[in-house]
DODRENLO-372844 format. One record per residue (C-alpha): x, y, z. Coordinates in nm, 4 decimals, always signed. Each point is the difference from the previous one (the first is absolute). Layout:
BEGIN
NODE         X         Y         Z
NODE         X         Y         Z
...
***
This chain:
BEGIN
NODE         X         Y         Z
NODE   -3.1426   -6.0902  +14.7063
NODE   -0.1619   +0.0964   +0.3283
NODE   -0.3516   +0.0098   +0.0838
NODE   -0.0532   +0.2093   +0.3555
NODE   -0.2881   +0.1862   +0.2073
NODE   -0.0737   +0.3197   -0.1735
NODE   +0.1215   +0.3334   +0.1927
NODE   -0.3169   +0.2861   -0.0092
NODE   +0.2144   +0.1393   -0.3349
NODE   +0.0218   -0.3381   -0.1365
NODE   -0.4122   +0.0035   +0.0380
NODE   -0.0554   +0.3391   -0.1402
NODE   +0.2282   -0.1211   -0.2986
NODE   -0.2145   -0.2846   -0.0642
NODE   -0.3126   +0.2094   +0.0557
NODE   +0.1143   +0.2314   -0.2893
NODE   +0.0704   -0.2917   -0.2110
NODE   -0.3824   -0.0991   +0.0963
NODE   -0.0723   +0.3470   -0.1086
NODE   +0.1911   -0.0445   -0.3655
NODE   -0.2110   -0.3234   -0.0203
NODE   -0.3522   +0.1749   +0.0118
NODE   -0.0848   -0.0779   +0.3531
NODE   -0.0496   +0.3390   +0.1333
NODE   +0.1414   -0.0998   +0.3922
NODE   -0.0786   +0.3183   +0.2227
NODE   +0.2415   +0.2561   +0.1118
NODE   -0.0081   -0.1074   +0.3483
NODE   +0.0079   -0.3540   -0.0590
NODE   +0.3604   -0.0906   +0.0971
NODE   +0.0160   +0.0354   +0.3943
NODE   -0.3249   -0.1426   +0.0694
NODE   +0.0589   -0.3187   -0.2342
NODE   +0.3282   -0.0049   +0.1773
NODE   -0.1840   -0.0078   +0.3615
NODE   -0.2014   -0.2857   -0.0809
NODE   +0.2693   -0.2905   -0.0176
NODE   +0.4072   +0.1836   +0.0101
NODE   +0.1229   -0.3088   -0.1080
NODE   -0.2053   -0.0871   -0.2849
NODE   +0.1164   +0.1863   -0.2441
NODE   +0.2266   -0.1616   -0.2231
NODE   +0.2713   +0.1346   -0.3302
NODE   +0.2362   -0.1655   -0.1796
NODE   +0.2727   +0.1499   -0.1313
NODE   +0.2748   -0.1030   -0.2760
NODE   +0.3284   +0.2167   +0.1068
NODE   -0.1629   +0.2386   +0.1918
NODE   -0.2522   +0.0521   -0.2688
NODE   -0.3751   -0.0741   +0.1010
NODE   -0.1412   -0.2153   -0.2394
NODE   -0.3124   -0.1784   +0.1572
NODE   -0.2222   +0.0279   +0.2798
NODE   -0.3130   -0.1266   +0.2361
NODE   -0.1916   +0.0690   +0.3167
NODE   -0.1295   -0.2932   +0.1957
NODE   -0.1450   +0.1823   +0.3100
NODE   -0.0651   -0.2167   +0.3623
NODE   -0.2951   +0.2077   +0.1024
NODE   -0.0727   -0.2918   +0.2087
NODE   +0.1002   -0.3204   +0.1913
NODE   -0.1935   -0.1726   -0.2700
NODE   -0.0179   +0.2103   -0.3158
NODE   +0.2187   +0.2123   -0.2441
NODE   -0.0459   +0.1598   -0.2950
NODE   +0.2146   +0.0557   -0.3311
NODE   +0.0101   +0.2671   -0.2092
NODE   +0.2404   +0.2630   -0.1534
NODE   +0.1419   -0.3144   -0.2272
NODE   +0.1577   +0.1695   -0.2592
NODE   +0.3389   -0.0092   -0.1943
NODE   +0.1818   +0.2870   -0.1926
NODE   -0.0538   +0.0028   -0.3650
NODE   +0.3564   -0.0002   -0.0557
NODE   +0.0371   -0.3512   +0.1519
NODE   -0.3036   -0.2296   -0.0675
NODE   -0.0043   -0.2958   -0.1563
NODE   +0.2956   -0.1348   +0.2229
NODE   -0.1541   -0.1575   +0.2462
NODE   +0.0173   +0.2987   +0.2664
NODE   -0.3304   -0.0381   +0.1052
NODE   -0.0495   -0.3807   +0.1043
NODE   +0.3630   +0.0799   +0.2000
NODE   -0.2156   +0.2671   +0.1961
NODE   -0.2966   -0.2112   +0.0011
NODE   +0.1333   -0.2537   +0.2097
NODE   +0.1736   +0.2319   +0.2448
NODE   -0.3356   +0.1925   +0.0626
NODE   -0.2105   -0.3213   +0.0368
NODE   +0.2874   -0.1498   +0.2366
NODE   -0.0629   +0.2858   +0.2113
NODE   -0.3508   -0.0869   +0.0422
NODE   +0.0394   -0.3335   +0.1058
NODE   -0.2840   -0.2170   +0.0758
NODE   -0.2546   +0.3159   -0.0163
NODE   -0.2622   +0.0023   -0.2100
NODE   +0.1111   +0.2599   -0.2774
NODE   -0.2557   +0.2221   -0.2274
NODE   +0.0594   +0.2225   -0.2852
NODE   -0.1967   +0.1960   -0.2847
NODE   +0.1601   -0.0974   -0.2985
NODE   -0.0400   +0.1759   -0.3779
NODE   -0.1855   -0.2435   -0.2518
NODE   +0.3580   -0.0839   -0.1733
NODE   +0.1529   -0.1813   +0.3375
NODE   -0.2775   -0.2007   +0.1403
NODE   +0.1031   -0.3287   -0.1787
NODE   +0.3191   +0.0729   +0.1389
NODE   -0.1238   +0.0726   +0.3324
NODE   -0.2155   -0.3513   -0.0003
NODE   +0.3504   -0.1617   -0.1233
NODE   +0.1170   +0.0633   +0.3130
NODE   -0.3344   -0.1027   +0.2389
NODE   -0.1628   +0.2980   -0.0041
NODE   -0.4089   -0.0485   -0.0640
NODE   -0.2242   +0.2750   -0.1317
NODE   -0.2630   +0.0992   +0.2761
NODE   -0.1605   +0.3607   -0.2163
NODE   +0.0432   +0.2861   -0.2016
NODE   +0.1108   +0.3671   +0.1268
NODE   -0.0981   +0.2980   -0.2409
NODE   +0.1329   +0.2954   -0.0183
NODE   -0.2479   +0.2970   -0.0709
NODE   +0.0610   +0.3376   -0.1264
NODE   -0.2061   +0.2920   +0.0227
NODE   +0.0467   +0.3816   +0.1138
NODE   -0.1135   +0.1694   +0.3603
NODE   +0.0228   +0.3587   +0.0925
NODE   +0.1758   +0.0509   +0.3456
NODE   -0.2035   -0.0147   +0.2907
NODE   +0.0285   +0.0336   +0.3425
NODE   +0.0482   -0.2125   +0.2942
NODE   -0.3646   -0.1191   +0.1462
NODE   +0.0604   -0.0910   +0.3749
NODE   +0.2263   -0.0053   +0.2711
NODE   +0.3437   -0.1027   -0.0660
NODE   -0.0148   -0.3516   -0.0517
NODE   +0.0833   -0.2429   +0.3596
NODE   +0.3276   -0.1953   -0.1097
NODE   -0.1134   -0.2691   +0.2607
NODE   -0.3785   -0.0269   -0.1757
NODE   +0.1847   -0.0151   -0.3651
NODE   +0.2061   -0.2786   +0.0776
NODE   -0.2625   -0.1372   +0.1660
NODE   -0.1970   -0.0037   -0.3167
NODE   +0.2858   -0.1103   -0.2666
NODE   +0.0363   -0.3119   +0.2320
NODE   -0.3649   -0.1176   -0.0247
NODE   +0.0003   +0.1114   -0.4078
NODE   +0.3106   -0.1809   -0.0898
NODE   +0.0381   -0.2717   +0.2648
NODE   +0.3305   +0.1316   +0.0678
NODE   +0.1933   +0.2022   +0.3292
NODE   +0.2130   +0.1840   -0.2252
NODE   +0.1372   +0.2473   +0.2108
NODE   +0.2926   +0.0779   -0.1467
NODE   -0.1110   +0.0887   -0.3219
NODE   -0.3473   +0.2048   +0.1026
NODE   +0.1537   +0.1986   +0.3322
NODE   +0.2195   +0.1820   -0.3295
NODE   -0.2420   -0.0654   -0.2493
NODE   -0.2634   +0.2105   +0.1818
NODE   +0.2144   +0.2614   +0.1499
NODE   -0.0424   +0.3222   -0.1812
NODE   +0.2815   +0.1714   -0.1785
NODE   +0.0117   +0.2397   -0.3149
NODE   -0.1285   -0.2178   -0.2689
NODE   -0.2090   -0.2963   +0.2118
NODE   -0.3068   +0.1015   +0.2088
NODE   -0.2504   -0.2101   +0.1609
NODE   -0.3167   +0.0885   +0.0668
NODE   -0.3384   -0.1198   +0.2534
NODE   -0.3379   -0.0009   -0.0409
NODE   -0.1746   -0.1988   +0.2940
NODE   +0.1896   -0.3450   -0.0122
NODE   +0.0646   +0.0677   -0.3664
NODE   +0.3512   +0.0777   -0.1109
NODE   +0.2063   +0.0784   -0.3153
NODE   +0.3599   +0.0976   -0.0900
NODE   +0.0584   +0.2184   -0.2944
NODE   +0.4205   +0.0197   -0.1228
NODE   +0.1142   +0.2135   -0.2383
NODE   +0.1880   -0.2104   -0.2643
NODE   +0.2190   +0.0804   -0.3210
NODE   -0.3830   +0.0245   -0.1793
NODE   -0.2657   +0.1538   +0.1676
NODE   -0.1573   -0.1764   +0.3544
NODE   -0.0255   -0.3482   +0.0965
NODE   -0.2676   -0.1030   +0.2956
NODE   +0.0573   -0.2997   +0.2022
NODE   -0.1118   -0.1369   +0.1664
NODE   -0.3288   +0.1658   +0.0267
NODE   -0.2446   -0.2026   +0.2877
NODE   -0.3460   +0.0954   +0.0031
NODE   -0.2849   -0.2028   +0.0960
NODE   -0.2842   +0.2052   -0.2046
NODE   -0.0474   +0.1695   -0.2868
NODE   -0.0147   +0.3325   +0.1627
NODE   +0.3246   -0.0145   +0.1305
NODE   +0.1624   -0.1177   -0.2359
NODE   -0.1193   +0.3042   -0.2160
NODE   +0.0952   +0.2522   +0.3218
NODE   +0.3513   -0.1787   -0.0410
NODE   +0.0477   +0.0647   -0.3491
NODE   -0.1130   +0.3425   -0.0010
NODE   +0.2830   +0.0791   +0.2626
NODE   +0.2658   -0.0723   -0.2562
NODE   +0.2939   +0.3031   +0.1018
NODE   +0.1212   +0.0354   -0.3402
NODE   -0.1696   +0.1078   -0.3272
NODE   +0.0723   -0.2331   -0.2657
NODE   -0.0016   -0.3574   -0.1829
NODE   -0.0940   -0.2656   +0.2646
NODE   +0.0621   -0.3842   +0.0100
NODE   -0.1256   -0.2524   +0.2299
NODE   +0.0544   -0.3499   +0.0420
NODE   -0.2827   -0.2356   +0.0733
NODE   -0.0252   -0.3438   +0.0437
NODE   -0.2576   -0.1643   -0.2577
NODE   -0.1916   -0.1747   +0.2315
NODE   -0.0901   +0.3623   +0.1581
NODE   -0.3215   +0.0799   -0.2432
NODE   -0.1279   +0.2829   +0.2341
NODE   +0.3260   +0.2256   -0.0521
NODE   +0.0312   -0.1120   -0.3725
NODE   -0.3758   +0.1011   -0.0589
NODE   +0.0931   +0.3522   +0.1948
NODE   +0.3085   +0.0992   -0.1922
NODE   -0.1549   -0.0835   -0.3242
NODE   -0.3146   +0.2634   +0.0433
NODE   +0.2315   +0.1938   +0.0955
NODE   +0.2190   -0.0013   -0.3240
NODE   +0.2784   -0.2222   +0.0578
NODE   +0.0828   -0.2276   -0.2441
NODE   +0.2456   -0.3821   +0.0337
NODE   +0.3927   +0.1221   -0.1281
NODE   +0.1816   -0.3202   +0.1491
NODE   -0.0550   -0.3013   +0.1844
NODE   +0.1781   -0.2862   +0.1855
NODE   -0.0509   -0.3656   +0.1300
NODE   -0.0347   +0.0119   +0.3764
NODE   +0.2141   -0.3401   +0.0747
NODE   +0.1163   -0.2156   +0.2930
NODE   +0.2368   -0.2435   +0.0972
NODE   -0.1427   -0.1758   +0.2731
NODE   -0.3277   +0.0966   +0.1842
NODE   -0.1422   +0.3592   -0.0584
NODE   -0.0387   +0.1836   +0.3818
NODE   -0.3762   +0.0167   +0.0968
NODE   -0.0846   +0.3364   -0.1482
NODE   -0.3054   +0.1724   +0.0842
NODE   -0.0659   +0.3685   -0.1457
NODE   -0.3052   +0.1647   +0.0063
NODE   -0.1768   +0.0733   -0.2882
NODE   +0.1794   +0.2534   -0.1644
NODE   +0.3876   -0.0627   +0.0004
NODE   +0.3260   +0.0752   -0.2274
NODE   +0.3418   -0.1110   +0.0556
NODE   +0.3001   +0.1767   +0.1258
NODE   +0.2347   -0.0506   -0.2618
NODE   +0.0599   -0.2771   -0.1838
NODE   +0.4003   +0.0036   +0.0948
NODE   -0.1169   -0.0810   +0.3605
NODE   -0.3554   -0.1380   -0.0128
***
């Protein structure tokens, strides 16, 4: 048995078993999760055969999150996953840690310390490509921005996160901001900042693709919810937004989604 850092194949392995799970990770997902925290990514493997694995990410001094916790069909049931558990969570060390789990592990989660602060909901619903609607978007002013929305200097994760490449674009309108990635179904947007309703719209409308769409938003964030939902979209999944420790002092404007729930 030997539970290591994950190489970028051992991540894009782990993302397709995401992908055979129903989570839809995007096509461009691998390098910049990868960017965010090198070492905290985490597989186990049972003679050379992966078997379980977890992300625990150190976007800061003070705060991680987990995700990507997921073990191969072939091998549940034999105790895999608390063996990965502990490795992740001993990589974050005194941080405070946050996650978005699925509805069937939060009493696990709270087993283990973790204490349900909201719910995230995913909504689906279909745009028709648009086109960028300002000046390319100031890398300085966007992480600028995520710091003050999520009370976190993640640089790491959003200097890759919002660097365009063939299936992730981010786009700017004024100081609002939103990154559309092409996934394994349709478009996912996060996060999308916007601090009216106007924007917010502009945003949306410059999806680049044609196609289903799904967005992320926290349920505390009525403005967006309200939004999406005259414009068609309707709940397909949800998680518990949940910390160990104390949450970072978040504050996003009015309208605001998630990146991904692998990362935060």
């Amino acid at each position: 048995m030997t539970i290591r850092n994950m190489t970028l194949a051992d991540l894009q392995l782990v993302l397709h078993w995401a992908a055979s799970e129903g989570w839809n990770p995007g096509l461009d997902d691998a390098a910049a999760f990868m960017a965010a925290d090198p070492q905290g990514f985490f597989i186990k493997e049972i003679k050379g055969v992966p078997v379980a694995a977890i992300s625990v990410v150190n976007h800061t001094d003070h705060f991680a999150f987990l995700g990507l916790y997921i073990c191969h069909p072939d091998h549940r049931g034999q105790g895999h996953g608390w063996d990965i558990w502990q490795a992740g969570m001993a990589h974050a060390g005194s941080r405070t840690v946050g996650l978005d789990g699925v509805p069937d592990q939060q009493a696990n989660y709270a087993k283990s310390g973790f204490i349900y602060a909201s719910r995230t909901i995913r909504y689906e619903g279909n745009l028709s490509a648009g086109q960028a609607i300002d000046v390319a978007p100031s890398t300085t002013k966007l992480l600028a921005v995520d710091k003050v929305a999520t009370g976190l200097k993640r640089v790491g994760f959003t200097s890759d996160w919002f660097a365009d490449t063939a299936h992730r674009k981010t786009v700017a309108h004024g100081d609002g901001y939103a990154t559309f990635r092409k996934c394994q179904d349709g478009t996912k947007i996060g996060p999308l900042y916007a601090n009216t309703d106007a924007k917010a719209r502009a945003l949306l409308a410059a999806c680049p693709w044609d196609g289903p769409v799904y967005i992320d938003v926290p349920q505390e964030c009525t403005a967006l919810t309200a939004l999406v939902t005259q414009m068609g979209f309707a709940p397909v999944f949800e998680t518990a937004r949940m910390y160990k420790g104390a949450p970072p002092d978040a504050k996003p404007p009015a309208f605001h989604a998630i990146a991904t729930m692998e990362l935060g």
